[in-house]
ZALO-873584 format. One line per 5 residues: number of its first residue (from 1); for each residue x, y, z of C-alpha. Coordinates in Angstrom, 2 decimals. Layout:
<sites>
NUM	X:Y:Z  ...
</sites>
This chain:
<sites>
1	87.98:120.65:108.32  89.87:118.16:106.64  89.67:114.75:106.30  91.79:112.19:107.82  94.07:109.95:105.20
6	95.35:106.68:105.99  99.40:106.94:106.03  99.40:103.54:104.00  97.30:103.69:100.61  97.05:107.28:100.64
11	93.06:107.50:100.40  90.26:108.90:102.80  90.28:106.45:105.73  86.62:105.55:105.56  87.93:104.57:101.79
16	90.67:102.83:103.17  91.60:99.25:101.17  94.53:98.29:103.29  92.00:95.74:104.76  92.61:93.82:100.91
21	95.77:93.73:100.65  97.16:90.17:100.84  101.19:90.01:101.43  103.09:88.05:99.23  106.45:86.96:100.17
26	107.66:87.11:96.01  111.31:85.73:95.39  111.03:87.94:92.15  111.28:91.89:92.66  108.93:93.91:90.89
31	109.25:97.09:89.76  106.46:99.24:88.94  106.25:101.87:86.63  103.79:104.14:86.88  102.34:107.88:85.09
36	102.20:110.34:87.06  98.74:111.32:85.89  97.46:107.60:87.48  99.09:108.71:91.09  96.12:110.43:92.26
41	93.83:107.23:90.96  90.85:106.62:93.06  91.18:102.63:91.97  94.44:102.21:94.11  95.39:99.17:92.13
46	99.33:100.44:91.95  99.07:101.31:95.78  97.64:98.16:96.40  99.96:95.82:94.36  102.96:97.47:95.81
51	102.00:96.98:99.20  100.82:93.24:98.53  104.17:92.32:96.89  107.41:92.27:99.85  109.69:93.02:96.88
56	108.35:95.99:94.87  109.17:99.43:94.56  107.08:102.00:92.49  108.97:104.20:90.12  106.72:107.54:88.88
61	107.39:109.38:85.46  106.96:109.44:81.81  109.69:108.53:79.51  112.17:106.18:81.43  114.61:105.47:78.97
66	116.88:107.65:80.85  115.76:107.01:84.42  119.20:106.59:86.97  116.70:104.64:88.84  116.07:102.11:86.20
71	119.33:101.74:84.44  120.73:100.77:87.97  118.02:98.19:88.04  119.01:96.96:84.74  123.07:96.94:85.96
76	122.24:94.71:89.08  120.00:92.07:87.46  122.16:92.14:84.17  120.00:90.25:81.45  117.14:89.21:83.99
81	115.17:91.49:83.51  111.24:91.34:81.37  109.16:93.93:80.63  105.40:92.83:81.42  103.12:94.87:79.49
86	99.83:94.04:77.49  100.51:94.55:73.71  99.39:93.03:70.72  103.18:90.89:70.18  103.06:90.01:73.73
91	104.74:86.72:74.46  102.95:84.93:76.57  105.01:83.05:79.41  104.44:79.70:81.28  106.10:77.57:83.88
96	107.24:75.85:81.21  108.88:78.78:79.91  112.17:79.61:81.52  113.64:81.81:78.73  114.33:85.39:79.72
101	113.13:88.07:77.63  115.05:90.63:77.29  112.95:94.51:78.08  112.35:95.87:74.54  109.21:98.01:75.58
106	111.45:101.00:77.76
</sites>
């Protein structure tokens, strides 16, 4: 027998976390990028941010320096466009801080 999946986060439905997902009407789309080895991730977290933002979309693969998906992101928001990612020379932005960083970790 097998077991029954919820159609939304993709998990067992007695581990279902739709129940914590809090929608969030962003004016800022998001765009996730994620490896296809943390798909299958029992945590969720990638499942559950994408369904919590209204403007998201998850993009799976390794290397996407030569993604169509990605360079047509980069076309329709021309120069506004930041790469969020934790690194040791990350710049760390405010409210204050309206400059737009330009992706240089792709």
């Amino acid at each position: 027998m097998t077991r029954a999946y919820c159609l939304t986060c993709q998990r067992p439905e007695k581990s279902c976390i739709c129940h914590l997902i809090t929608p969030v009407d962003n004016d800022i789309h998001v765009v996730i990028l994620q490896h296809p080895l943390e798909v299958k991730q029992s945590k969720g977290s990638v499942t559950l941010l994408h369904q919590s933002l209204k403007s998201s979309q998850v993009i799976v693969g390794e290397n996407f320096t030569d993604n169509s998906e990605i360079q047509l992101l980069f076309k329709k928001y021309d120069q506004q466009c930041a790469v969020l990612y934790p690194c040791d020379d990350a710049v760390i932005l405010s409210e204050d801080n309206n400059d737009i960083i330009p992706p240089k970790c792709l």
